[in-house]
KEBA-131378 format. One record per residue: x, y, z of N, C-alpha, C, O in turn. Coordinates in Angstrom, 2 decimals, padded with zeros to 5 digits. Layout:
N
<r n_u="X" n_v="Y" n_w="Z" ca_u="X" ca_v="Y" ca_w="Z" c_u="X" c_v="Y" c_w="Z" o_u="X" o_v="Y" o_w="Z"/>
...
This chain:
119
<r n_u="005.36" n_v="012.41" n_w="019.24" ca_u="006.08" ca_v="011.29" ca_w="019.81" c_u="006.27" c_v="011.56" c_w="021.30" o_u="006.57" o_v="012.68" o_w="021.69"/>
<r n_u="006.12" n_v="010.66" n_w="022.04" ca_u="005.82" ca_v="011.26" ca_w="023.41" c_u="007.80" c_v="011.52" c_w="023.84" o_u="008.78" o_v="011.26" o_w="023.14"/>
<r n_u="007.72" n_v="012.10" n_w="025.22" ca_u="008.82" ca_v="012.46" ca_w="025.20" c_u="009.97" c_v="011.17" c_w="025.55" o_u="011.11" o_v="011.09" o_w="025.08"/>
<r n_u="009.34" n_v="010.28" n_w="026.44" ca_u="010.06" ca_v="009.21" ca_w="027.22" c_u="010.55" c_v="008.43" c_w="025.73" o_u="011.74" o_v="008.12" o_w="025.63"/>
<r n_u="009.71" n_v="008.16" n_w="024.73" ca_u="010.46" ca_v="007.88" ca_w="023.06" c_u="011.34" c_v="008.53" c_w="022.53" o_u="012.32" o_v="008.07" o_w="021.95"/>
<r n_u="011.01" n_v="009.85" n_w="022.70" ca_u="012.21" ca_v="011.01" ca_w="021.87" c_u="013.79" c_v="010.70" c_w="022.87" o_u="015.00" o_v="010.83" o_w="022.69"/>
<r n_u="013.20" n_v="010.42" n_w="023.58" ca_u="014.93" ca_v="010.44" ca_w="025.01" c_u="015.27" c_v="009.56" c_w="024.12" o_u="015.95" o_v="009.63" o_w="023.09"/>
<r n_u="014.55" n_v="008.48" n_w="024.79" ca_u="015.51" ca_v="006.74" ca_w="024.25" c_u="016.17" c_v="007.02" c_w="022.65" o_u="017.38" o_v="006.84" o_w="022.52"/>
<r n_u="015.42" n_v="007.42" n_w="021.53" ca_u="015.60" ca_v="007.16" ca_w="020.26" c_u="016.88" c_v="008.21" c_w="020.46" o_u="017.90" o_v="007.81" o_w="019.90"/>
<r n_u="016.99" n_v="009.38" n_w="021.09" ca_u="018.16" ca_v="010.73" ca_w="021.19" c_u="019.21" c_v="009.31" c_w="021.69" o_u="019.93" o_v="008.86" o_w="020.79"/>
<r n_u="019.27" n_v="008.70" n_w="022.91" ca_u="020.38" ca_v="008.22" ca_w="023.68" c_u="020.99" c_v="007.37" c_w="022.37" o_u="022.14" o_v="007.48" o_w="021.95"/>
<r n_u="019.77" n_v="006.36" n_w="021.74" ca_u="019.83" ca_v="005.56" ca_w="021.29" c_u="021.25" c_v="006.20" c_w="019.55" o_u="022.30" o_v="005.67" o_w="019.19"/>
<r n_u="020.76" n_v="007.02" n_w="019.17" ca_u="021.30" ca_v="007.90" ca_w="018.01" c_u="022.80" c_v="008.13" c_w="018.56" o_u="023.63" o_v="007.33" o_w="018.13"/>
<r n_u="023.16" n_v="008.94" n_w="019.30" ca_u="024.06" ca_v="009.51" ca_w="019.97" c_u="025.48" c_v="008.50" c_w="020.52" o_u="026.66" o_v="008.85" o_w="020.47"/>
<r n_u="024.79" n_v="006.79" n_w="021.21" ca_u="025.49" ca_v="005.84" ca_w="020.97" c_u="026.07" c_v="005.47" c_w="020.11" o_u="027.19" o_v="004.97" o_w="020.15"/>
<r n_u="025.21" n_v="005.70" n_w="018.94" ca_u="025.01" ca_v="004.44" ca_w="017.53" c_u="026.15" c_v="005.78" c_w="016.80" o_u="027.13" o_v="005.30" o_w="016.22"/>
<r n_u="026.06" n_v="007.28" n_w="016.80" ca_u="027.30" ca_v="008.09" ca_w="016.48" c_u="028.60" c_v="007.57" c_w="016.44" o_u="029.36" o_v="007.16" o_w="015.56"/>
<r n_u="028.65" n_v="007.77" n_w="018.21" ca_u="030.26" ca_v="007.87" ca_w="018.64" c_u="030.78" c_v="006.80" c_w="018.37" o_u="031.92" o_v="006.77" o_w="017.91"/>
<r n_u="029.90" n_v="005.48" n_w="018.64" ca_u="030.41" ca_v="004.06" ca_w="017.94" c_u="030.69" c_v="004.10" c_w="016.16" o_u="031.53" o_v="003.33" o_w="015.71"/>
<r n_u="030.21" n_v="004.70" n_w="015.56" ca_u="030.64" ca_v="004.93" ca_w="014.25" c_u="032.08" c_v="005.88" c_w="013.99" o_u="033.16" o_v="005.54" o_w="013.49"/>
<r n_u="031.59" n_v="007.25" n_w="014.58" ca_u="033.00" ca_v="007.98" ca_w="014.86" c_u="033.80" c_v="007.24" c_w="015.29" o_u="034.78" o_v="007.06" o_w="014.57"/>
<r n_u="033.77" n_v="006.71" n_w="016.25" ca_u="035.74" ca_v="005.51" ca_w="017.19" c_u="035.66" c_v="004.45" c_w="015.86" o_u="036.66" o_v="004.56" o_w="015.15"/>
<r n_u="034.96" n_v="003.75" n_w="015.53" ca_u="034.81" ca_v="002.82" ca_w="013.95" c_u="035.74" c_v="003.59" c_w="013.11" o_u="036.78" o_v="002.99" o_w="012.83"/>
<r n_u="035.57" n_v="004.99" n_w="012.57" ca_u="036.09" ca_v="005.66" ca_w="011.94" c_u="037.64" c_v="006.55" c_w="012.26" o_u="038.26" o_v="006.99" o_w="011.29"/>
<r n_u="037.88" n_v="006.64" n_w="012.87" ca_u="038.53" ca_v="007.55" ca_w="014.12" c_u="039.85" c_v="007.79" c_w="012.97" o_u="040.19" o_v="008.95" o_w="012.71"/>
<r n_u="040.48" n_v="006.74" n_w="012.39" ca_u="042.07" ca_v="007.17" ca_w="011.25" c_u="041.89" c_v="008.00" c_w="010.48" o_u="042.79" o_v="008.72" o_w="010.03"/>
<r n_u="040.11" n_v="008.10" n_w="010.03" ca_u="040.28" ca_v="009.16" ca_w="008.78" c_u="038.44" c_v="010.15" c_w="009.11" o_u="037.76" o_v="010.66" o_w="008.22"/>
<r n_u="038.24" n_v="010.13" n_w="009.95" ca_u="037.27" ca_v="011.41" ca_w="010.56" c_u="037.17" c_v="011.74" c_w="011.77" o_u="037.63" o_v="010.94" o_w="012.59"/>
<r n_u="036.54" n_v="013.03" n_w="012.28" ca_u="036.48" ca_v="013.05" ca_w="013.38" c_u="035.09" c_v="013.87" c_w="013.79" o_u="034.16" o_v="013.64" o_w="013.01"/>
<r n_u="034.83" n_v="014.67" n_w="014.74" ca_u="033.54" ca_v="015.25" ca_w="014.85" c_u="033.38" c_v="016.09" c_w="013.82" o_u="032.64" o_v="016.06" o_w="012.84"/>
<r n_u="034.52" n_v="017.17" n_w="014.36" ca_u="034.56" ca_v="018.34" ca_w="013.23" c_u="034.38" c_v="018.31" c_w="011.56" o_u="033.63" o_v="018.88" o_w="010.77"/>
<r n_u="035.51" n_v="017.34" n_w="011.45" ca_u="034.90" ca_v="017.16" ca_w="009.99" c_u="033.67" c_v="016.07" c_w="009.23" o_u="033.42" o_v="015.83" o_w="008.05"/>
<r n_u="033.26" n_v="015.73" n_w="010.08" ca_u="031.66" ca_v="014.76" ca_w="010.18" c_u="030.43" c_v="015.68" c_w="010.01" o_u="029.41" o_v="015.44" o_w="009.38"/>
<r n_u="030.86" n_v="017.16" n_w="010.96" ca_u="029.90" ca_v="018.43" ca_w="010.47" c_u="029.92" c_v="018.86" c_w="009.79" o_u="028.90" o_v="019.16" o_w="009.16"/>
<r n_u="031.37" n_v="019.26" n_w="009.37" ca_u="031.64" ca_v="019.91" ca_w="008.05" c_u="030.81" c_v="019.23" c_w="006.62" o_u="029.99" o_v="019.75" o_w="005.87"/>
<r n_u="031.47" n_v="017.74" n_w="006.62" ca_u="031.09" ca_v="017.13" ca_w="005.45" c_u="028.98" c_v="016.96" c_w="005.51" o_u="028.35" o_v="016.59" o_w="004.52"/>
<r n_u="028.44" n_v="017.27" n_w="006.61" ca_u="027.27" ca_v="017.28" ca_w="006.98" c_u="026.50" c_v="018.40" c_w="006.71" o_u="025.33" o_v="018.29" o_w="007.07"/>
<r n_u="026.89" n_v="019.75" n_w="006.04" ca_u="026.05" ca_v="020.72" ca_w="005.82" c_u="026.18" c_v="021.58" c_w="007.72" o_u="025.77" o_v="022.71" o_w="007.97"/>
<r n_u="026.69" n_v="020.82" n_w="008.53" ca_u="026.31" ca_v="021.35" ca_w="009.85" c_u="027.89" c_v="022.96" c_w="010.04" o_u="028.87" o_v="023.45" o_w="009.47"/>
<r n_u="026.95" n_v="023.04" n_w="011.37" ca_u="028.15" ca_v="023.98" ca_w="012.17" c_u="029.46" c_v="023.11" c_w="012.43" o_u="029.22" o_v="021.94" o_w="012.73"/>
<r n_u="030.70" n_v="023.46" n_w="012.38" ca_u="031.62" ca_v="023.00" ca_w="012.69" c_u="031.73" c_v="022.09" c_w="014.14" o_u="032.38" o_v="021.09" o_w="014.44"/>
<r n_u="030.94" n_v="022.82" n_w="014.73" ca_u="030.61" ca_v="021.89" ca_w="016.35" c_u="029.78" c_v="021.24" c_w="016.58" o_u="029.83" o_v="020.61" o_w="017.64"/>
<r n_u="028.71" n_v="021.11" n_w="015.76" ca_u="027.62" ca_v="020.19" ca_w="015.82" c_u="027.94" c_v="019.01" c_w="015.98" o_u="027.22" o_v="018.35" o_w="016.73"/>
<r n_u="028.74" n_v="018.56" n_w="015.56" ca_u="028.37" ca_v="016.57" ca_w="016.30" c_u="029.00" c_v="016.49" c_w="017.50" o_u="028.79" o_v="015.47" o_w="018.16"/>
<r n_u="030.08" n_v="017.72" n_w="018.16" ca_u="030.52" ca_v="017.42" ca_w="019.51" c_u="029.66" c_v="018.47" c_w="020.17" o_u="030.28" o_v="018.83" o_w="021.17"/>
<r n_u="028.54" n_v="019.13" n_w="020.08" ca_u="027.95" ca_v="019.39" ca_w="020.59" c_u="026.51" c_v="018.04" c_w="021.00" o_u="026.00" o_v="017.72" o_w="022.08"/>
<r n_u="026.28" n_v="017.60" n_w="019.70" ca_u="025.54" ca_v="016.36" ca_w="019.98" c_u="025.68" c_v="015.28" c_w="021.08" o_u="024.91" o_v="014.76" o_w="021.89"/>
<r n_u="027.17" n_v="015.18" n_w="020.73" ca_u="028.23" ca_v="013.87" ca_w="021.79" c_u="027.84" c_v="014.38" c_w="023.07" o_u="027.43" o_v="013.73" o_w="024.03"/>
<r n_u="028.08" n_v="016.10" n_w="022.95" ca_u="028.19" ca_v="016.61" ca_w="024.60" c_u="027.25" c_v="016.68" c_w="025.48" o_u="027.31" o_v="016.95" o_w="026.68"/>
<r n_u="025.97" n_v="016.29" n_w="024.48" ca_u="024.68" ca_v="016.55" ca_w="025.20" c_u="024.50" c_v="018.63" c_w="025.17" o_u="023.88" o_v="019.17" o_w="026.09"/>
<r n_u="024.97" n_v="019.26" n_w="024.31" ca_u="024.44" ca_v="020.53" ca_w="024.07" c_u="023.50" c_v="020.70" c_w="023.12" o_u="023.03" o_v="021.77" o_w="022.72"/>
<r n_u="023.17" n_v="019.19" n_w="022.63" ca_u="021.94" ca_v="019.96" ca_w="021.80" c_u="021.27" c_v="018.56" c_w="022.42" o_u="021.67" o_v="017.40" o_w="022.38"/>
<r n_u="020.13" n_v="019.16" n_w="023.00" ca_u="018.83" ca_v="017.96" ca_w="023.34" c_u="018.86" c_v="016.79" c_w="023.12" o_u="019.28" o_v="015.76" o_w="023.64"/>
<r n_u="017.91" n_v="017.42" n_w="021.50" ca_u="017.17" ca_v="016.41" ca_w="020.84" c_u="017.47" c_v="016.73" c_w="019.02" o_u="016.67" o_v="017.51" o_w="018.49"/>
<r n_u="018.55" n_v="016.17" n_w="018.17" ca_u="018.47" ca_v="016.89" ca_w="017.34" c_u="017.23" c_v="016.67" c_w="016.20" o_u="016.43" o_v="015.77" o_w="016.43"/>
<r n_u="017.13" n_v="017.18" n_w="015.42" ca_u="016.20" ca_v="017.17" ca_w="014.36" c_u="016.53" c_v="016.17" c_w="013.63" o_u="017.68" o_v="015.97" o_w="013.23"/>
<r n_u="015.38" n_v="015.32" n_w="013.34" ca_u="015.47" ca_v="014.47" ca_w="011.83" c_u="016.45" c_v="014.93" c_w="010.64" o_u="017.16" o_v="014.19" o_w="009.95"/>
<r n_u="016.34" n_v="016.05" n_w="010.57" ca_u="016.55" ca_v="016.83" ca_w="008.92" c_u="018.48" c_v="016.52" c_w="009.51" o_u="019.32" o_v="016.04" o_w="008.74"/>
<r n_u="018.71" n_v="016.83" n_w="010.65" ca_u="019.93" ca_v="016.92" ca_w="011.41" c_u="020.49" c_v="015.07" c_w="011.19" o_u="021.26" o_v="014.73" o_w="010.28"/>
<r n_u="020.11" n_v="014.41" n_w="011.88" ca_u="020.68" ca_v="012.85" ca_w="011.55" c_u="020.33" c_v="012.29" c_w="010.49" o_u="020.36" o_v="011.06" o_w="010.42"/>
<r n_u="019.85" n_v="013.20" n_w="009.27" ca_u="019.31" ca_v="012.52" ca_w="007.74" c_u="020.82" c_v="013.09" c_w="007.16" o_u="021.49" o_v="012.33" o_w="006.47"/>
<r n_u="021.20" n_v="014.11" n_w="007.40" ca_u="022.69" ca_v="014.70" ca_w="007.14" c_u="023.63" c_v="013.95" c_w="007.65" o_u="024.39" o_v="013.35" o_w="006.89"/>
<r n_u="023.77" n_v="013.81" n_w="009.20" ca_u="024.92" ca_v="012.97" ca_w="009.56" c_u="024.61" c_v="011.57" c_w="008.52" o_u="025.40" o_v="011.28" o_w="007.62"/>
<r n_u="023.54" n_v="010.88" n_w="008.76" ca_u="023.81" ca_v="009.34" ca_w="008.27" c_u="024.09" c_v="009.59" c_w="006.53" o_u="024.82" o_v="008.76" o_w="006.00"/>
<r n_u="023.59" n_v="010.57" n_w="005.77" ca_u="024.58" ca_v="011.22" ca_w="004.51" c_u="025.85" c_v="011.13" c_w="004.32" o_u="026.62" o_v="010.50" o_w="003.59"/>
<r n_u="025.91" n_v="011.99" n_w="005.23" ca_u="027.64" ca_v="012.08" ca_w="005.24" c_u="028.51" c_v="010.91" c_w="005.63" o_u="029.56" o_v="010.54" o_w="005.11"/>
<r n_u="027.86" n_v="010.41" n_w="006.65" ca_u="028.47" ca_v="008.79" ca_w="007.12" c_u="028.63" c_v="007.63" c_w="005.90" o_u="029.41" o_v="006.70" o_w="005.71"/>
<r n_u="027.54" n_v="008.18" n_w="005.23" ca_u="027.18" ca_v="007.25" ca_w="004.29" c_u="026.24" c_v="005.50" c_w="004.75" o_u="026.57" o_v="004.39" o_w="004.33"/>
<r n_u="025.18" n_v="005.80" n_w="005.60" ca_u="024.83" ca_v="005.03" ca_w="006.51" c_u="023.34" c_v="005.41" c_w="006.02" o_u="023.06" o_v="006.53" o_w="005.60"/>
<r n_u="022.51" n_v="004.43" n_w="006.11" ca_u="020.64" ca_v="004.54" ca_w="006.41" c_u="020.55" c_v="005.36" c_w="007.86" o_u="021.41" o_v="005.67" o_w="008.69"/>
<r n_u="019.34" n_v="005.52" n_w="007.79" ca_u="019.13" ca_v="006.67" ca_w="008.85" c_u="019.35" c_v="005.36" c_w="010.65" o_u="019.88" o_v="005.40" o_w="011.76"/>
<r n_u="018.45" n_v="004.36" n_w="009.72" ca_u="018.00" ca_v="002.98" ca_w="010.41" c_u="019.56" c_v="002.76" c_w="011.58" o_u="019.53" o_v="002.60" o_w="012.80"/>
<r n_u="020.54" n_v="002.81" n_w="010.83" ca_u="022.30" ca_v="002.18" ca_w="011.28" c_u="022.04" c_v="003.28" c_w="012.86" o_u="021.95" o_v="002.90" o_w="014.02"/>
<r n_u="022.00" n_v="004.57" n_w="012.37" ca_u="022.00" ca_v="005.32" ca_w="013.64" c_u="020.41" c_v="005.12" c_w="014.72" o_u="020.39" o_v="005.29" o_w="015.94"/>
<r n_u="019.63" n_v="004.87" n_w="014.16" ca_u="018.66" ca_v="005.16" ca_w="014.92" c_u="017.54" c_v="003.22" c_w="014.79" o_u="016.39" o_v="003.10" o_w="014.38"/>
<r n_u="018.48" n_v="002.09" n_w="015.30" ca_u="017.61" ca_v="000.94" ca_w="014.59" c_u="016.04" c_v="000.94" c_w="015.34" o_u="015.03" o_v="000.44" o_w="014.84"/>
<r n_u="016.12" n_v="001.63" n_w="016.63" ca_u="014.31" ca_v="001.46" ca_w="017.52" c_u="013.60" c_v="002.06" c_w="016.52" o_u="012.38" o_v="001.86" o_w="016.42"/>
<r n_u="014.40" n_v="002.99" n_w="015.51" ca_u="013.29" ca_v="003.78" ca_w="014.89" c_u="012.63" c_v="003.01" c_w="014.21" o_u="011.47" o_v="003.28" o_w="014.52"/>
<r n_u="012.62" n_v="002.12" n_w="013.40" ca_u="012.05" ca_v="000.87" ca_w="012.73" c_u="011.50" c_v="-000.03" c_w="013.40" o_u="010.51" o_v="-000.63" o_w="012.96"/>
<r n_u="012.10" n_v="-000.34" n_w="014.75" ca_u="010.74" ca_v="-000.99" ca_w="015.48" c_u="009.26" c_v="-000.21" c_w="015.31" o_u="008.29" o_v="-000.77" o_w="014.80"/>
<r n_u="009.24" n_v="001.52" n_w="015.95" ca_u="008.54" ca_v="002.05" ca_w="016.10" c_u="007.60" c_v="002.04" c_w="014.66" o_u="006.37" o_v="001.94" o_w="014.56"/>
<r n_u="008.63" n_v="002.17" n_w="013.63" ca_u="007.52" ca_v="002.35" ca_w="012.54" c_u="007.02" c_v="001.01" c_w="011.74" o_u="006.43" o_v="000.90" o_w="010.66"/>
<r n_u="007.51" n_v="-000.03" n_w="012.75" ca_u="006.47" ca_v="-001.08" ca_w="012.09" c_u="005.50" c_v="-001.45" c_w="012.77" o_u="004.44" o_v="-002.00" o_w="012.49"/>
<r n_u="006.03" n_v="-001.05" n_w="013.87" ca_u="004.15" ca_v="-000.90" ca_w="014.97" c_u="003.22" c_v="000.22" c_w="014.41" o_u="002.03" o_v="-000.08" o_w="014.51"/>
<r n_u="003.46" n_v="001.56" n_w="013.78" ca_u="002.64" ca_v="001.90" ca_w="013.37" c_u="002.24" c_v="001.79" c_w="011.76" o_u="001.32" o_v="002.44" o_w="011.27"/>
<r n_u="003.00" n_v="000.96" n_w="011.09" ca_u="002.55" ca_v="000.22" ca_w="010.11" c_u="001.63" c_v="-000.54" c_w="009.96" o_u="000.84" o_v="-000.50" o_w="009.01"/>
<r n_u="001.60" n_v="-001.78" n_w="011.39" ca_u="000.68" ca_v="-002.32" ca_w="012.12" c_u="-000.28" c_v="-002.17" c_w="012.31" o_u="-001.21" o_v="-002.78" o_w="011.77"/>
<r n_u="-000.41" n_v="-001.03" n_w="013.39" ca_u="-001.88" ca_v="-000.22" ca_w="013.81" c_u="-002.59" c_v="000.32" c_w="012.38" o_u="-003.81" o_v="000.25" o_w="012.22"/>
<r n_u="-001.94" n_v="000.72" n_w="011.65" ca_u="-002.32" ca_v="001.48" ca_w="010.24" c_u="-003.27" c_v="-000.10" c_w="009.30" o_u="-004.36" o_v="-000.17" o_w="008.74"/>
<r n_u="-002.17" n_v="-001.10" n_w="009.54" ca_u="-003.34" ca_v="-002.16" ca_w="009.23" c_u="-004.22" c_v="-002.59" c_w="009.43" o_u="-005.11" o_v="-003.03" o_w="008.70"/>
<r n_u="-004.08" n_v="-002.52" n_w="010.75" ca_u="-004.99" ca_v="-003.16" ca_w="011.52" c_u="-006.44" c_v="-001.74" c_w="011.21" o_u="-007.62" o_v="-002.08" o_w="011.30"/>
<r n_u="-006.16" n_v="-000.74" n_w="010.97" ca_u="-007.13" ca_v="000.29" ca_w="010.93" c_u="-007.88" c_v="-000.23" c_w="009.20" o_u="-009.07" o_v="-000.53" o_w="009.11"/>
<r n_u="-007.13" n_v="-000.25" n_w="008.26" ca_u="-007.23" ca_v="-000.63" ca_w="007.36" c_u="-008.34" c_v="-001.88" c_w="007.21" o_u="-009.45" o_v="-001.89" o_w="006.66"/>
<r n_u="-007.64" n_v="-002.87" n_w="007.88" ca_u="-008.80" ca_v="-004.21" ca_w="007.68" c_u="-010.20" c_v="-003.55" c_w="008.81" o_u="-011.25" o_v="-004.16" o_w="008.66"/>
<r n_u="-010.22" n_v="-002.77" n_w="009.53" ca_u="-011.47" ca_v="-002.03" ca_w="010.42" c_u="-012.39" c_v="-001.67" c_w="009.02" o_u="-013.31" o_v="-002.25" o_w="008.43"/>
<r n_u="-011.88" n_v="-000.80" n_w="008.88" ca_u="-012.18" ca_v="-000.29" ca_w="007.55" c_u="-012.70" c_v="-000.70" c_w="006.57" o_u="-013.74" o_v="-000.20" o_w="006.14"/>
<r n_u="-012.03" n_v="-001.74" n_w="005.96" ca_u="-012.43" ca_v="-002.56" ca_w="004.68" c_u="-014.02" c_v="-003.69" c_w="005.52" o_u="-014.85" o_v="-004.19" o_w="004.76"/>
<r n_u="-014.09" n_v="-003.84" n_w="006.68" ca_u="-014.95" ca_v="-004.64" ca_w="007.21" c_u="-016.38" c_v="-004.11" c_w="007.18" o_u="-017.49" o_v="-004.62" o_w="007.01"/>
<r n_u="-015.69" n_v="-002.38" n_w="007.48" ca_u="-016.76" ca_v="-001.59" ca_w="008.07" c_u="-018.06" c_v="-001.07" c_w="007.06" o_u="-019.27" o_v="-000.90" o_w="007.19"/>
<r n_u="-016.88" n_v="-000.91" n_w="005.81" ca_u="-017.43" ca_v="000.11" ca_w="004.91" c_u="-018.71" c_v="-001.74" c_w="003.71" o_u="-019.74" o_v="-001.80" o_w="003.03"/>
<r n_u="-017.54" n_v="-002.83" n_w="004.26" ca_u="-018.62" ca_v="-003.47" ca_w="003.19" c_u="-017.55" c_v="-004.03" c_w="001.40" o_u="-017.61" o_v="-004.99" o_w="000.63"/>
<r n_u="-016.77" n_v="-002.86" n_w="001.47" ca_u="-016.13" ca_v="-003.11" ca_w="000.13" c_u="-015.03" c_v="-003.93" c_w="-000.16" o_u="-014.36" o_v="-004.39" o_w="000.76"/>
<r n_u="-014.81" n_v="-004.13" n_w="-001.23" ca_u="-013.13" ca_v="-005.18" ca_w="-001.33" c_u="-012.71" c_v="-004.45" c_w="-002.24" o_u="-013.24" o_v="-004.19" o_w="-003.32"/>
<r n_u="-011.27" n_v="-003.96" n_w="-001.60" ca_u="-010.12" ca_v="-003.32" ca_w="-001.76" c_u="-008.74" c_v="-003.61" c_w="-001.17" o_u="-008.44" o_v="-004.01" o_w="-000.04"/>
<r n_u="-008.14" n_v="-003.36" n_w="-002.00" ca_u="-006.96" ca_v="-003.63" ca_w="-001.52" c_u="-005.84" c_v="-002.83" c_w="-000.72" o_u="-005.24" o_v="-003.48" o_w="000.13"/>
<r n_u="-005.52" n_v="-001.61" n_w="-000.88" ca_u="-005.19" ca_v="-000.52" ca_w="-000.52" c_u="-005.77" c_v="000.50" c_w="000.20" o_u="-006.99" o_v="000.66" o_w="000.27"/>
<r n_u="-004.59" n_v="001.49" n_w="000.97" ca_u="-005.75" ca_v="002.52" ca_w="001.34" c_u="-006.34" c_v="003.34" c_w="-000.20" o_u="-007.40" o_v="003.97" o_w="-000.15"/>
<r n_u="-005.77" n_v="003.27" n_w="-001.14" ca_u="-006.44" ca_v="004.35" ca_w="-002.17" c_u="-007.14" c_v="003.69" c_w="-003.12" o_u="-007.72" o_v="004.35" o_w="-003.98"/>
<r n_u="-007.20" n_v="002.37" n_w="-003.14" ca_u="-008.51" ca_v="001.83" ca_w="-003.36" c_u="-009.87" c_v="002.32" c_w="-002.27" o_u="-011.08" o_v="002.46" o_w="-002.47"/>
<r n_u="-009.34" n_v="002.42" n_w="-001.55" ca_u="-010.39" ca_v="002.70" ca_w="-000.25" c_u="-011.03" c_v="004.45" c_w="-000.14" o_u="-012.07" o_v="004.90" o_w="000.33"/>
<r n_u="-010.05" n_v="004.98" n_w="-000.71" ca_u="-010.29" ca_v="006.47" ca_w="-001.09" c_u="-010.93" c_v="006.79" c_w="-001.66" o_u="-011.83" o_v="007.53" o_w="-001.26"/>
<r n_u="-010.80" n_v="006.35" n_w="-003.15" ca_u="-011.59" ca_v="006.14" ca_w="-004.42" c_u="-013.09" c_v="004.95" c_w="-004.03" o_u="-014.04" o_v="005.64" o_w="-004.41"/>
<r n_u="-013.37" n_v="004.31" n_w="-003.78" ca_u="-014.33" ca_v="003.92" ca_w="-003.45" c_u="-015.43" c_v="004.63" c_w="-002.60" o_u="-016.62" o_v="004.79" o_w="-002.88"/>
<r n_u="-014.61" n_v="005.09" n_w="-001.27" ca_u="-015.58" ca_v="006.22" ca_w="-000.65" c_u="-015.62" c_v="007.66" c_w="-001.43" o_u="-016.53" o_v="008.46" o_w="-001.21"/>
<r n_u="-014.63" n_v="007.94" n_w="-002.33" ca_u="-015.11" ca_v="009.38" ca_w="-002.97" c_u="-016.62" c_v="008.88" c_w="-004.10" o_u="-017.55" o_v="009.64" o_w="-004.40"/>
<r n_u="-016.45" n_v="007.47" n_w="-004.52" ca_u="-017.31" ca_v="007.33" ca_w="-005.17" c_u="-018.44" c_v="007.04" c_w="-005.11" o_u="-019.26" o_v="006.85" o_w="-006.01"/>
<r n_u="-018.57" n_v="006.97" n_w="-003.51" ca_u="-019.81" ca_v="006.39" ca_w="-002.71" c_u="-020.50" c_v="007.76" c_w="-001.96" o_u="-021.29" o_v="007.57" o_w="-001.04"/>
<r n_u="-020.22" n_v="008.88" n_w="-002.30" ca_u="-020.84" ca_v="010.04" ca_w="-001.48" c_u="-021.16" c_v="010.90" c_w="-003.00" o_u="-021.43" o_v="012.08" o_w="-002.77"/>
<r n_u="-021.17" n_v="010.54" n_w="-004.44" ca_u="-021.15" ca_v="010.92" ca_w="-005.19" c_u="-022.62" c_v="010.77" c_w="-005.93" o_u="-022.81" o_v="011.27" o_w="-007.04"/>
């Protein structure tokens, strides 16, 4: 993912947090947002603080866990991104299905057809 994406989707996450944390603020706070997260006790105000970069997927698949949130709530560009490459993936797909000649519907129709065509 190039880096100028990883920033935005980080800024983008990190917003979409603290607006959930102040949402929440009577009955959580950072500390126990990590806690209940599998994380270090300082991890989400290290996040807030900008001491950790860029965190890991595996890292905001825990927070939005614990939040009890889709990954999507914290991170919504991320779903832009992956329906453009849903897109391109189609668009490769109908290349494909044009190229090879066959009618299929799927990529694993398309699998099975070429395993069965070099056979």
């Amino acid at each position: 993912m190039p880096k100028n994406l990883t920033d935005k989707l980080t800024a983008e996450f990190k917003k979409n947090l603290k607006a959930i944390l102040n949402e929440r603020a009577d009955h959580t706070n950072a500390k126990k947002l990590s806690i209940e997260a599998g994380l270090g006790e300082t991890a989400v105000r290290d996040i807030l603080k900008n001491r950790s970069a860029s965190p890991k997927l595996e890292t905001i698949q825990k927070l939005a866990k614990a939040l009890h949130v889709p990954v999507y709530r914290l991170i919504p560009s991320m779903i832009d991104h992956s329906y453009d490459q849903l897109a391109q993936q189609e668009e490769e797909i109908q290349l494909l299905r044009e190229a090879s000649g066959l009618d299929y519907q799927g990529i694993d129709e398309l699998r099975i057809a070429l395993k069965n065509r070099k056979k």
